[in-house]
N, C-alpha and C positions, 0 to 999 in steps of 0.2 A: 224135734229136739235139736236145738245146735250145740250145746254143749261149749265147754271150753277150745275154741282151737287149737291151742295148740297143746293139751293133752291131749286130742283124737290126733292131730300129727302126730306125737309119741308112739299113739296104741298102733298107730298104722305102718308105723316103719319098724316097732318091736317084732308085728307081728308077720311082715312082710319074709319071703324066703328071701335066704342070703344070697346077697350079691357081689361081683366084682367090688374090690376097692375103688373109692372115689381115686381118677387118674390129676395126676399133679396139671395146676391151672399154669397157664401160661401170663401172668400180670400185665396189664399194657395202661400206661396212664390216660388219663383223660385229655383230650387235643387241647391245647392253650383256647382255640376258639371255644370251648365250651365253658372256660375257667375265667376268662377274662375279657367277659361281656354282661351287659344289664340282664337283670330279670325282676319282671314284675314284684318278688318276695323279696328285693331289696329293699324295698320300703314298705312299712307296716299296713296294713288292709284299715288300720283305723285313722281317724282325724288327723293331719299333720303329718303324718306317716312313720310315728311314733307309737310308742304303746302308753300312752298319759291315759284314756280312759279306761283301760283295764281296773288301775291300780287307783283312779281319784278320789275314790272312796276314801282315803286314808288324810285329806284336807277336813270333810267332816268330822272323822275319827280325832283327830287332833284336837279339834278346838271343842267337841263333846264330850268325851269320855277321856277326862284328864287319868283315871281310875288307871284303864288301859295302860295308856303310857306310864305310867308310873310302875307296873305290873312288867309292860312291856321292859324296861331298864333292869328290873330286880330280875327277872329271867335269865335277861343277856348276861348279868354280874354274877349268879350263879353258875351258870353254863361255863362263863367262863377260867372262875374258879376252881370249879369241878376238876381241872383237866391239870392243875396244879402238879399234882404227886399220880398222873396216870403221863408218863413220858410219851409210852406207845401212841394216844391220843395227840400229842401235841406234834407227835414225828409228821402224824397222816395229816391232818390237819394244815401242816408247815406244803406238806408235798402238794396239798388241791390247791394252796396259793400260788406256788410256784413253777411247780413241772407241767406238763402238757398235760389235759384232761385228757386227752385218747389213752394215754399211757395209764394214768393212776385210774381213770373209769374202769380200765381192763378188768377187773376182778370182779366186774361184774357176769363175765362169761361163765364163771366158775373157775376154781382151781386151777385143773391141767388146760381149759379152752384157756384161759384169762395170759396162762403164759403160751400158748402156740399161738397167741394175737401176735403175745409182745415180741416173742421171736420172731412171728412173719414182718410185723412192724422195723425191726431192726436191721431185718435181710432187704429191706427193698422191697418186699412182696404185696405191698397192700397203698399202691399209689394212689389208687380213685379216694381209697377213703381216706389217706393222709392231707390230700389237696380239700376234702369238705371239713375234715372234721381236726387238723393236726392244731394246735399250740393258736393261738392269737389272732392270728391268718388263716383261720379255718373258711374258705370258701363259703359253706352254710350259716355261718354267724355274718356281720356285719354289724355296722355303724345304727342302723332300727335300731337295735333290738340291745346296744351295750349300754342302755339307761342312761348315757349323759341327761338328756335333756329331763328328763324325769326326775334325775338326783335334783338338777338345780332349779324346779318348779315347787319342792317341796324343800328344800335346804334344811333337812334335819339333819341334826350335828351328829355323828358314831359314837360308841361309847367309851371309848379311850379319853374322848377331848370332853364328852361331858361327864363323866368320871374318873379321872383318869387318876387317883388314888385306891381305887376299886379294882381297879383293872389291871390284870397279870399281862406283862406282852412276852408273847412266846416268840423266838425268831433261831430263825440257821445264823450259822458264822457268816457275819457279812454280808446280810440278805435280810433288809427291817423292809417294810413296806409301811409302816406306821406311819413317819416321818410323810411319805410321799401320799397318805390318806386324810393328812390332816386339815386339808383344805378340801377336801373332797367330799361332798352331803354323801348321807348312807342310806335314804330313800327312794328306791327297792333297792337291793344287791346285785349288783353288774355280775359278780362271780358267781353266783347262782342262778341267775338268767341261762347265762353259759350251759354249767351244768344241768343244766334242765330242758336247754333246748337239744342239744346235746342227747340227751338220755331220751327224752321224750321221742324224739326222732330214729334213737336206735330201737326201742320200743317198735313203732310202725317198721318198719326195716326188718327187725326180728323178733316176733310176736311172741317165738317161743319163749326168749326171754325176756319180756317186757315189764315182768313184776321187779325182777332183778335192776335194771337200769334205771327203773324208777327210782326204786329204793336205793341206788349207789348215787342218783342226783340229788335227793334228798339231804342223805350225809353231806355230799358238797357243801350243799348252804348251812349245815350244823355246823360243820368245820368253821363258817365266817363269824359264829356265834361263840365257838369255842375261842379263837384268836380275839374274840372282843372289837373288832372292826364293823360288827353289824347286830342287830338288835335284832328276836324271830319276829318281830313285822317286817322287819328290809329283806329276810331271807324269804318268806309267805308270800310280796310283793313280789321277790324277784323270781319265784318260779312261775306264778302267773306270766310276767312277763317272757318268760322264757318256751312258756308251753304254747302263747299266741303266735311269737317266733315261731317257733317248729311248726305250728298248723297252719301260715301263712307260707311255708316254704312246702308242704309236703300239696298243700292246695293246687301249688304252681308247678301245672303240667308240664314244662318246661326245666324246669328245678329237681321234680320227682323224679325224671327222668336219670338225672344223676344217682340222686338216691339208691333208687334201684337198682343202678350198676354198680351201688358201692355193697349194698346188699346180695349183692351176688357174688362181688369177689370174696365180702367177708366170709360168707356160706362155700361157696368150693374151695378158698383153701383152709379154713378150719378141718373140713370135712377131707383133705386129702391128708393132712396134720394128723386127724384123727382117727381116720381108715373109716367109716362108716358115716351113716346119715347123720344130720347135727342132730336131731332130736335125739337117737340114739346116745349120740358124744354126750346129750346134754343128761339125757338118764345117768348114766355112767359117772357123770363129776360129779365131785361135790361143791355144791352150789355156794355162791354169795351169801344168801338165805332162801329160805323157802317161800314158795308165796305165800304162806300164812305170817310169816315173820314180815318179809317185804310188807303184805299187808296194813299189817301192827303197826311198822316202824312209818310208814306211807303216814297212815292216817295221824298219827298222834304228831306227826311236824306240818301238820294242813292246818292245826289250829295252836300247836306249842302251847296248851292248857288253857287258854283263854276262856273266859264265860262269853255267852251269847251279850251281842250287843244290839240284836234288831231282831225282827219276828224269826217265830222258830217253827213257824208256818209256813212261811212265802213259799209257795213252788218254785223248782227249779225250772230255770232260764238256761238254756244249753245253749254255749256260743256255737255260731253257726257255724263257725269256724273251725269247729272243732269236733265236729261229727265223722267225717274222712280220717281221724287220725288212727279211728279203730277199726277199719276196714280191711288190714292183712288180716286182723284174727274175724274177721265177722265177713266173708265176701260175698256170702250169699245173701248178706241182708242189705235193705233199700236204704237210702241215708235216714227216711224217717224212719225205721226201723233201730239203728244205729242210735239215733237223737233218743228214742225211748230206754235203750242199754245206757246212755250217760247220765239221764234222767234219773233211772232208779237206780243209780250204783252213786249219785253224788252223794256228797258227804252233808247232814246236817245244818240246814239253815241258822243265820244270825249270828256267825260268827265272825268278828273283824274281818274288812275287807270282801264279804259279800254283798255286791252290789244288787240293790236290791230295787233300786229306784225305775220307776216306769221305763219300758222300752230296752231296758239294758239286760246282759246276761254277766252271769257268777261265774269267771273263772277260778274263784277264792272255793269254790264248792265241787269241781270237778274232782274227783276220783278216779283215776286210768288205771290201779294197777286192780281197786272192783271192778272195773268193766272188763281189761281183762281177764279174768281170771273169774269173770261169772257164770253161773251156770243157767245157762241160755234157752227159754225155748219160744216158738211163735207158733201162735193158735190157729185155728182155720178163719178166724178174720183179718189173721198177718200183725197183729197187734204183739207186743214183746213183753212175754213175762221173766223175771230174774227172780231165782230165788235168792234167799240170804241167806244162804249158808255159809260162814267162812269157806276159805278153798284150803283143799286137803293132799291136795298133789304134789308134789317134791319136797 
């Protein structure tokens, strides 16, 4: 039985004797030579060096299923409405368009971890991971993976300019971004890339909370639905794109290598912040959501209510690419091991944007925060059974 990893890390450090407090880390950034040089996961592992075949599905989608789009508009126009007389919604919202995702993602940690980030963030203390992951310039993101070329392959208009008597525009004092989107296609969402690559990537980094960062990058792209700047196909789109990103950067052994260092500063100084193991800290807080909620909230924005548009059969296609991403919480298992955990934890065939077509894999079907959070075992032929039990822990 493997079990969830990182509930067994939980059980094992609850049940561990106590120890000395974690000793305060010493921070040291990463050498300029590491920051400001090529790596292979600058450009995308697919055609062009773009992420256009992830998401081309959505050319067919267009010109067949008018139904969709039509569905797809009256979504965005609710979602966006919704948010009308809920202020608190348009404050958060306002903040993922504008402030630095390292900051507003924080509350993914949980309560008291989410602000001893932001404190360490503030003090100077957390340089490895401000230099991948801080504001615009985040070392880990890049020019691949920010959907220009994508937008203007597909030139679908956003819903302001093709509604735009429908459409509420929310904005801070002196802070419109509309204006400057107007000429800008909304096919996939650049800002939900981000937060996705982003998430996805702290996910592998920190397994324990990986249902959490999913589910906080998810909201991201809701947020671009709620401002009415994006429709939930360009958000659907943009965390595909965003999740190839991240598995194209965590592939590259060279790249990971940073990762890792940034994953280790985040883990000791939390954990001096905290006085004990993080998995302890993370028993101890109250959560983002739980993974039953993360769950919920995961799945029901992988398809934003759509019906099935293609078989609701086809076997899952696990990109290859994306097998290594669950490998902190799975380490004892083999990558085809791993491939069979994405397999039966993906989400439901035949919903827009599952590519389905010979030779290609369904990023549109992937589910991380089920494979996470599955309860794992392999048989004496090494074969991988998952049960389907929702997850019941935090």
């Amino acid at each position: 039985m493997v079990g969830t990893a990182a509930a067994l890390a939980a059980a094992v450090s609850l049940a561990a004797p106590a120890q000395a407090a974690p000793a305060r880390p010493t921070p040291t950034p990463f050498p300029v030579t590491d920051i400001a040089r090529l790596y292979a996961s600058d450009v995308s592992s697919y055609p062009g060096g773009v992420y256009l075949q992830p998401v081309e599905t959505f050319t067919a989608l267009r010109r067949e299923h008018p139904e969709v789009m039509a569905r797809n508009l009256e979504t965005a126009v609710a979602i966006n409405q919704s948010a009308a007389h809920n202020p608190g919604l348009q404050r958060r919202a306002l903040a993922d368009a504008h402030d630095d995702p390292l900051q507003t993602m924080s509350d993914a940690f949980g309560a008291r971890l989410g602000r001893h980030f932001r404190d360490a963030l503030a003090a100077g203390r957390l340089p490895k991971t401000t230099a991948l992951f801080s504001d615009y310039l985040a070392r880990a993101g890049g020019l691949a993976n920010a959907t220009l070329v994508e937008k203007y392959v597909f030139g679908y208009e956003r819903p302001f300019i093709v509604a735009p008597e429908r459409i509420r525009k929310y904005m801070r004092a002196g802070a419109s971004e509309y204006d400057a989107l107007g000429s800008n296609p909304s096919f996939p969402s650049g800002h939900t890339s981000l937060f996705f690559w982003r998430g996805t990537l702290f996910a592998s980094m920190l397994p324990e909370l990986a249902p959490q960062f999913l589910a906080r990058a998810s909201e991201g792209g809701f947020h671009r639905i709620v401002l009415g700047v994006h429709y939930p196909l360009d958000v659907i789109g943009g965390a595909m794109v965003g999740q190839a990103a991240a598995a194209d950067r965590w592939n590259d052994a060279e790249f990971r290598r940073l990762l890792t260092a940034s994953a280790t500063e985040i883990r000791k100084e939390l954990e001096w912040r905290c006085g004990a193991a993080l998995s302890v800290c993370i028993a101890r807080d109250t959560p983002y959501a739980t993974d039953a909620e993360a769950q919920a909230i995961y799945a029901q924005r992988m398809t934003y209510g759509f019906g099935r548009v293609a078989s609701s059969t086809h076997p899952m296609t696990v990109p290859p690419q994306a097998v290594d991403l669950i490998a902190s919480a799975y380490p004892r298992l083999t990558d085809e091991q791993r491939r069979q955990v994405l397999a039966q934890t993906s989400a439901p065939a035949g919903y827009p944007l599952d590519d389905q077509r010979p030779g290609r894999s369904s990023w549109q079907r992937l589910d991380l925060v089920r494979a996470y959070t599955a309860d794992v075992s392999v048989g004496p032929d090494g074969r991988v059974t998952v049960r389907q039990d929702p997850p019941t822990r935090r």
